[in-house]
Residue, then its C-alpha position, 0 to 999 in steps of 0.5 A: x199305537x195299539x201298545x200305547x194306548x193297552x198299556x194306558x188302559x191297564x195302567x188306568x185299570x191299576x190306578x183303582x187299587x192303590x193304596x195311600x202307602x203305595x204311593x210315592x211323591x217329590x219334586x223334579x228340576x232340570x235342564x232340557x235340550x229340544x230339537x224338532x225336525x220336520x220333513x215333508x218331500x223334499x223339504x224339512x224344517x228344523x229347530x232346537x232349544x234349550x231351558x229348564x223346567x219345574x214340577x211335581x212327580x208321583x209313583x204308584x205301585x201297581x203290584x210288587x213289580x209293576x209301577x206308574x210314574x208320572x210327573x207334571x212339568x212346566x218348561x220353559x224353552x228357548x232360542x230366539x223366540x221363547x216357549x212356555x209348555x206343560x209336559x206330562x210324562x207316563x212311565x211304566x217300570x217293570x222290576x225285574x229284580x230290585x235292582x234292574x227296571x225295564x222301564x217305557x213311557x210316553x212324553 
């Protein structure tokens, strides 16, 4: 939790030296698979689903090898009963070279 939330903080700290040319915008589509399982003892619960979903996506440079990606999804999921979210992902891409990213986000 303490990597989580150091890595939001810098991520934050970041944002207030972008520049308009250092971002980059576009739209997202796809299809999504869920599964949930619950365990408590020795009871568990499990639930799975499938949709597809919409939104928006934007990249930020951080500097020359760091960037922040962020997307705003609407999914929409089901399997008997229907389920409407908005999902906010965060990633952190760490370049490496141009063509190798290390990369770690939250959903």
């Amino acid at each position: 939790m303490k990597k989580v939330l150091c890595i939001a903080v810098a991520a934050l700290l970041g944002l207030g030296n972008l520049n308009a040319q250092d971002a980059k915008f576009g739209a997202v589509a796809g299809y999504h698979n869920l599964s949930m399982k619950v365990s408590e003892d020795s009871a568990s619960v499990s639930a799975d689903g499938n949709g597809f979903y919409v939104g928006v996506s934007g990249e930020f440079t951080l500097s020359e090898t760091l960037n922040l990606q962020t997307e705003l999804q609407y999914a929409s999921a089901s399997q008997g009963d229907s389920a409407n979210l908005i999902v906010l992902p965060i990633l952190a891409k760490y370049y490496i070279l141009m063509s190798l990213v290390y990369w770690q986000g939250l959903n």
